[in-house]
C-alpha positions in Angstrom: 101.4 74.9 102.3 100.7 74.1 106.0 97.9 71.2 106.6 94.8 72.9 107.9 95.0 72.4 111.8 98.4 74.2 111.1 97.2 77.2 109.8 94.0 77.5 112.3 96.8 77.0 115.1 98.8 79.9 113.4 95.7 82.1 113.0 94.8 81.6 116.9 98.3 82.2 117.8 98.2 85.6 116.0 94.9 86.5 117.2 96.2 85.9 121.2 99.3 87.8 120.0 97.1 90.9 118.6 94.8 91.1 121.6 97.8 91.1 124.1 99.4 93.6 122.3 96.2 95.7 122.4 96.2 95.5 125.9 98.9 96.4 126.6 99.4 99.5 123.9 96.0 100.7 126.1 97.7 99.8 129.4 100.3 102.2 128.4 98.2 104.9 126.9 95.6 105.0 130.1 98.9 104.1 132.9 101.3 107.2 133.6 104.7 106.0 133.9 105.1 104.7 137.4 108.1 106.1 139.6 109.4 104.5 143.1 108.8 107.0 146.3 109.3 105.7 150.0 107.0 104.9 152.2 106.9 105.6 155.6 105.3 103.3 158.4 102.9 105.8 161.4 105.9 105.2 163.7 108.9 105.8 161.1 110.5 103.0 162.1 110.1 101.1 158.7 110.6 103.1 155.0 110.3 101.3 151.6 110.7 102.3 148.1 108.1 101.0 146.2 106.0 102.5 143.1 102.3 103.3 144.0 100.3 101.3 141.8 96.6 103.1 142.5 94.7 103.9 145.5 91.4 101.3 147.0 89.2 103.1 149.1 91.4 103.2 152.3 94.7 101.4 150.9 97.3 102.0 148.7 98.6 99.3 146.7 102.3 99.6 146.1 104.7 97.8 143.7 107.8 96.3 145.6 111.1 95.9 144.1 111.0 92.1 144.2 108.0 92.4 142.0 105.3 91.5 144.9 102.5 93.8 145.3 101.1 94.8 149.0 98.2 96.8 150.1 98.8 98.9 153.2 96.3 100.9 154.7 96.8 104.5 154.8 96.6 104.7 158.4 99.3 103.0 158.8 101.6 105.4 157.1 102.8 108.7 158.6 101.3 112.2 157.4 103.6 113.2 154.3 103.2 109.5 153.0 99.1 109.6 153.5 99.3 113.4 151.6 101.7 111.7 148.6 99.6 108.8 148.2 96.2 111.3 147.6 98.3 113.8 145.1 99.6 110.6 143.9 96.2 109.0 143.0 94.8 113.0 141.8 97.8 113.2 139.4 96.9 109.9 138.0 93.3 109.9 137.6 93.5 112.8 135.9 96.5 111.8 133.9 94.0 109.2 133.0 91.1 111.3 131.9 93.3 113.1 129.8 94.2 110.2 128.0 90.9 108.5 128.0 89.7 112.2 126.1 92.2 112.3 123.7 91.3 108.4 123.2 88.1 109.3 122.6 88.9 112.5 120.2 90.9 110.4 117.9 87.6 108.1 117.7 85.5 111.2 116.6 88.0 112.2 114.4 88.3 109.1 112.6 84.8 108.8 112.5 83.9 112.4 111.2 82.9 113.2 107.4 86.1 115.2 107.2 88.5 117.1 108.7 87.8 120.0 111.2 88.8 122.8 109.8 88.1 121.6 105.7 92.1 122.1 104.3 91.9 124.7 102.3 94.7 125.8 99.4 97.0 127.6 99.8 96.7 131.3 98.5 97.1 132.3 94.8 100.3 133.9 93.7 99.7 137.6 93.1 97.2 138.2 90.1 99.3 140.3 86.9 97.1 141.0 84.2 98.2 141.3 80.8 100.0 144.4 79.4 99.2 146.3 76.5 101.3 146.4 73.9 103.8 144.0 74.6 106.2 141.5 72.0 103.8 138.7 71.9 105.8 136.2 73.5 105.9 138.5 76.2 102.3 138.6 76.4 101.3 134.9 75.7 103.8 134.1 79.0 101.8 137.1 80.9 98.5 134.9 80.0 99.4 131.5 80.5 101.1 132.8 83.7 98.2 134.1 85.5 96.2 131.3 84.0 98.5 128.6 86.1 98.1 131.0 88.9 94.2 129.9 88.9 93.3 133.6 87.5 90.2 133.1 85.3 90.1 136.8 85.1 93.2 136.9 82.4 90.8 135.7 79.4 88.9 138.9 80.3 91.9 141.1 80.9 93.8 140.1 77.5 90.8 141.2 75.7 91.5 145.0 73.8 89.6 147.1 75.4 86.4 147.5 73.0 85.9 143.6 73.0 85.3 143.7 76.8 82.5 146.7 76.5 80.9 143.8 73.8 81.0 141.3 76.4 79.8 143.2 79.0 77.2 144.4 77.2 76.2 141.0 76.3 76.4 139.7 79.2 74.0 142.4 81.0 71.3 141.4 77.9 71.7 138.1 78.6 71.4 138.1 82.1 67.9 139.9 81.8 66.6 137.3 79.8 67.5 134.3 81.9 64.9 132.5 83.9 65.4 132.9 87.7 64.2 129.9 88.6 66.3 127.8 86.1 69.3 129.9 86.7 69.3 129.0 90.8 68.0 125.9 90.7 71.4 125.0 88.0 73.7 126.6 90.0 72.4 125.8 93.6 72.4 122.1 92.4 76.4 122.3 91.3 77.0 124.3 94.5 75.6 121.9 97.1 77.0 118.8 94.8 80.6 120.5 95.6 79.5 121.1 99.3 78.6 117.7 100.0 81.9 115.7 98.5 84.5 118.3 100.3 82.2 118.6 103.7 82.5 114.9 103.6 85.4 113.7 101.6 86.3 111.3 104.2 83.3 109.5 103.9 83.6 109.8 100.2 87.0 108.7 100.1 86.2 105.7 102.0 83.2 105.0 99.8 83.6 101.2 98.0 82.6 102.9 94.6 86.3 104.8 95.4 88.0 102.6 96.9 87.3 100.4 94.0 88.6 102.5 91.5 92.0 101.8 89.7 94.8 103.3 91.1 95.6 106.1 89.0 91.3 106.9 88.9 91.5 106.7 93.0 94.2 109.3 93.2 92.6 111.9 91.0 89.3 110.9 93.6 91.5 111.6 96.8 93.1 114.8 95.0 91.7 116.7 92.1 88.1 116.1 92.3 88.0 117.1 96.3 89.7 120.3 95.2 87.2 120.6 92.3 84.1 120.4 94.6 86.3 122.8 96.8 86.3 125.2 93.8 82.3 124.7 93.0 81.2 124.9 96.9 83.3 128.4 97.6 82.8 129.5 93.8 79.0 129.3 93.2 78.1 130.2 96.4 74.4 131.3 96.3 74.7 134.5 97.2 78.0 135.2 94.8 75.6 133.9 92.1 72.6 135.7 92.5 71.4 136.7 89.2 70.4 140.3 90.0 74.2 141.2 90.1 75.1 140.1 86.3 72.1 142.4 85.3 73.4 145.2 87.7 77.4 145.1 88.4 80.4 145.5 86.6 81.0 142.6 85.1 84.3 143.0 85.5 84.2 143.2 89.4 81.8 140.2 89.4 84.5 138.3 88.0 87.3 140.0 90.2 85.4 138.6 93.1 84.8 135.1 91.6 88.2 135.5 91.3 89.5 135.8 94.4 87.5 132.8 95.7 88.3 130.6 93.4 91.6 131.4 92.3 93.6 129.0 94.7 91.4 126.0 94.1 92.2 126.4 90.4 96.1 127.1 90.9 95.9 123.4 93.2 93.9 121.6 90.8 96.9 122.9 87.8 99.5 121.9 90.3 97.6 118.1 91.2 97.0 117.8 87.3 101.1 118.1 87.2 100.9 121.2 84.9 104.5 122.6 84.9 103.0 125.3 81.7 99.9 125.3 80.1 101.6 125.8 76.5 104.6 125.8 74.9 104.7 128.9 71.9 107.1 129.7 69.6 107.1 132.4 67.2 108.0 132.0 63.9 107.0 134.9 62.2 106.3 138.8 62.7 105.8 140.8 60.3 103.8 144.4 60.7 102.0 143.5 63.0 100.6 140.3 62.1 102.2 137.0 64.0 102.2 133.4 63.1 102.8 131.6 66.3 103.4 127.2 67.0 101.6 126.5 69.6 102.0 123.0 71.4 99.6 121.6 73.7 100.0 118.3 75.6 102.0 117.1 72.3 99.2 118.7 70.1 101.1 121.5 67.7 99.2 124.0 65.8 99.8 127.4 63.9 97.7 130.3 64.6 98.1 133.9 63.5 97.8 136.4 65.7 97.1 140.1 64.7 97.0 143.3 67.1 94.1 144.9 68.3 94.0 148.3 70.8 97.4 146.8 71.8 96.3 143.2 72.6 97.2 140.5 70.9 94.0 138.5 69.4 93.6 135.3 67.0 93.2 136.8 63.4 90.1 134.8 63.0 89.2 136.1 66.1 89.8 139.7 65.4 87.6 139.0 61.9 84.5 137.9 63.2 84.9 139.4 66.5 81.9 142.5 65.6 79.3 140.8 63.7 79.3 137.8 66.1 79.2 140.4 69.1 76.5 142.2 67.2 74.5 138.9 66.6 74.8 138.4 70.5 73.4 141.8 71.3 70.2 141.4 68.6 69.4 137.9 70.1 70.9 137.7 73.6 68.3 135.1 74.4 68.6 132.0 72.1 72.0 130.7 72.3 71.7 131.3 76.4 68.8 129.6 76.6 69.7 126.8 75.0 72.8 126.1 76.9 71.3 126.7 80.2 68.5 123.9 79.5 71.1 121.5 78.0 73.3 122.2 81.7 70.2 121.8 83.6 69.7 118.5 81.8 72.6 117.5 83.1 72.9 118.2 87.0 69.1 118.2 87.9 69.2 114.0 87.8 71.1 114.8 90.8 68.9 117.1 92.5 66.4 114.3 94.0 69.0 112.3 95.7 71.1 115.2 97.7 69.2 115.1 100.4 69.5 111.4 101.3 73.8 112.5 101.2 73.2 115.8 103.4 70.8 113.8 106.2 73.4 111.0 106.1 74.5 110.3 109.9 77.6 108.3 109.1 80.2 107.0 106.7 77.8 103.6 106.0 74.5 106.0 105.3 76.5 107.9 103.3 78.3 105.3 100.8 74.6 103.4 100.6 72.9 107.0 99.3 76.2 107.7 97.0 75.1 104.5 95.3 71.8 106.0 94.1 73.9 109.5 93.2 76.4 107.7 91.4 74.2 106.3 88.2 73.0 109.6 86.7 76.3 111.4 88.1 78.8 109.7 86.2 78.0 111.0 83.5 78.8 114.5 84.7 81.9 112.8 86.6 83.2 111.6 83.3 82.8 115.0 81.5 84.6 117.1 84.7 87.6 113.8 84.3 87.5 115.0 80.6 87.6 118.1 81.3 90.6 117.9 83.6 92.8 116.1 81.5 91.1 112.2 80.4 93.2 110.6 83.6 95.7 111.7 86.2 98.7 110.2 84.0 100.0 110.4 80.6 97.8 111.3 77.9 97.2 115.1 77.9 96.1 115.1 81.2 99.9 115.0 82.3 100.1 119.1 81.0 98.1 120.4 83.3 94.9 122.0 81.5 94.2 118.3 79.4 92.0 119.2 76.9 92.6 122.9 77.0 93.2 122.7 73.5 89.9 120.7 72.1 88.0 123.7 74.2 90.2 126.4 73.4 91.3 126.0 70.0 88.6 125.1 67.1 88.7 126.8 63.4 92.2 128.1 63.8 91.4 130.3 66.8 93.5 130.7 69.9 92.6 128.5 73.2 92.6 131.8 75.2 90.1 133.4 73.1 87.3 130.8 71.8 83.9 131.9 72.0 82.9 131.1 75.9 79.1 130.9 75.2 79.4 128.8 72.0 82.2 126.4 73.6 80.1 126.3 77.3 76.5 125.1 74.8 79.0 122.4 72.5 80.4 120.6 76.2 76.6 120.7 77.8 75.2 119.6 74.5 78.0 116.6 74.7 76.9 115.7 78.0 73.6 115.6 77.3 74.3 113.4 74.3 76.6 111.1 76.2 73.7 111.0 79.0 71.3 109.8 76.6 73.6 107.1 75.5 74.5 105.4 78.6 70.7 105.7 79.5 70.1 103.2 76.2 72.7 101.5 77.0 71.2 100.9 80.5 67.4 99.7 78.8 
């Protein structure tokens, strides 16, 4: 170890070396490489080569060979050296601007909340829905296809036919009965949360709470959860979500359109989870009609049997329940709604109060100092989304893509494809809530 006056001496040494070197990396970016051109005296009986080294008021100071430098007034030269020397000093000043500018841009760019234009995915591959009457390993693979594709709309398409009149009668009933209010201010809440992170995810990125993050929990900060608040800021957008269209549209071009906008945030945010196949199936039984498939998900394995309805293939215990549940929905469109949309609300409106301070910060340091007062009642809804996207960027389940695809999916022997959406959606919010209300003791 080096005695003390040593390693100040060192430390001085490198911190002449670094401010040199700074000088002279700006000397270089500001200077335009210098070139020799003669020089004529008024009478042209003397001619130099020297490099012009910038023009002072009436002189221009040239650069000899030997290294000395002179100043020779520009009276003194002939006509074409006077005319070089201004077009000399023009091409270099503004050489110099330009430099000084683009100086200046890479400042404002390094300083900005993000880049300009936001990165946006890359486009979907081609949406296929599922075919009618296909072998069922056909089909599954047409599912899980357009699922890894980002296309939501395949749970709706694999649905017979009669099963996606239910829903869209249900969803109609239910829309009517929600509360405006509590329906924007839910959505409008996740919307601006998303805007907020990708509008500024260089400010976010930079955040201490990030950067303080282990390794493999930064990464899926840098990656996954910018493309997630990609996929809620161009998903929910307010005007996409206005209620009056689920009471009056086609619930099937409603989702079409949501769709299409967020389609290739999902197909990044399968590719960034390193999903190479959301399932592995393998048939091991059909007989008239009825299948009994292994499914295997993120080393999870389970048997389901599958039976054929209107030419779709459909979890048996699906197919069983399928009318007096969607009858049940119809009768009471209201309870089971309700009660998920106040547990979600629960859950983001903590939120709400502190958006502002993020959306009037000025710079990265505003910013990080109001994430601090967002980041206490959002992680609970951060560590529900991680959860959601796979418990951790590596290993685990979170290494197949869609992580805990199957806890959502499959419960009581039914398919992941084909789990009730409204009873699954109320379990997670109610799960958030409770976890919430935990850390919140845990806090006292």
């Amino acid at each position: 170890m080096l005695h003390p006056v040593a390693q100040h001496f060192v430390a001085q040494h490198r911190s002449v070396i670094y401010r040199v070197s700074v000088v002279l990396v700006a000397t270089t970016l500001i200077c335009p490489p210098l070139v020799a051109e003669t020089w004529t005296s008024l009478r042209g009986t003397h001619s130099v080569d020297a490099k012009m080294l910038g023009l002072w008021g009436d002189s221009v100071i040239l650069l000899l060979s030997n290294g000395r430098r002179v100043s020779v007034k520009l009276d003194a030269l002939r006509s074409e050296s006077r005319i070089q020397a201004r077009e000399l000093a023009r091409s270099m000043n503004s050489s110099r601007e330009e430099r000084i500018n683009a100086l200046k841009g890479q400042a404002v760019a390094a300083a900005a909340p993000a880049p300009n234009p936001l990165p946006v995915p890359p486009a979907a591959p081609q949406y296929v829905p599922p075919q009618p009457n296909q072998p069922p390993a056909n089909f599954f693979a047409q599912v899980d296809q357009a699922l890894a594709s980002g296309h939501i709309l395949a749970i709706y398409d694999s649905l017979p036919p009669s099963y996606r009149q239910d829903v869209n009668e249900i969803v109609r009933a239910s829309a009517q009965q929600v509360d405006p209010s509590t329906w924007a201010g839910l959505f409008g809440t996740v919307q601006r949360l998303g805007d907020l992170i990708e509008t500024r995810q260089k400010w976010f990125v930079s955040s201490p709470r990030v950067q303080a993050l282990p390794p493999e929990q930064r990464v899926m900060a840098e990656g996954p959860l910018i493309t997630l608040a990609g996929l809620l800021r161009v998903g929910f957008q307010p005007e996409a979500m206005q209620l009056e269209k689920l009471q009056t549209m086609d619930f099937r071009q409603w989702l079409v359109e949501r769709d299409q906008a967020m389609a290739p945030y999902l197909a990044q945010l399968f590719h960034q989870m390193g999903g190479d196949a959301i399932r592995q199936i393998n048939i091991e039984s059909d007989n008239n009609g009825v299948v009994v498939a292994s499914i295997n998900v993120g080393g999870s394995q389970k048997k389901v049997t599958y039976v054929m309805v209107e030419d779709y293939w459909v979890p048996k215990s699906l197919a069983d329940q399928w009318s007096a549940s969607a009858e049940a929905w119809k009768q009471d469109p209201r309870s089971n709604l309700v009660a998920a949309l106040t547990a979600a609300s629960a859950s983001v409106q903590p939120i709400a109060p502190f958006l502002d301070a993020l959306a009037s910060s000025r710079d990265a340091g505003s910013f990080h100092q109001a994430m601090e007062s967002v980041f206490t009642p959002a992680e609970t809804i951060v560590t529900s989304v991680a959860a959601l996207m796979g418990r951790g960027a590596a290993g685990g389940r979170g290494a197949a893509g869609y992580g805990s695809y199957d806890d959502m999916m499959y419960e009581d022997d039914m398919d992941m494809l084909y789990e009730d959406e409204m009873d699954m959606e109320m379990e997670m919010e109610m799960e958030m809530e409770m976890e919430m209300e935990m850390e919140m003791e845990e806090d006292m």
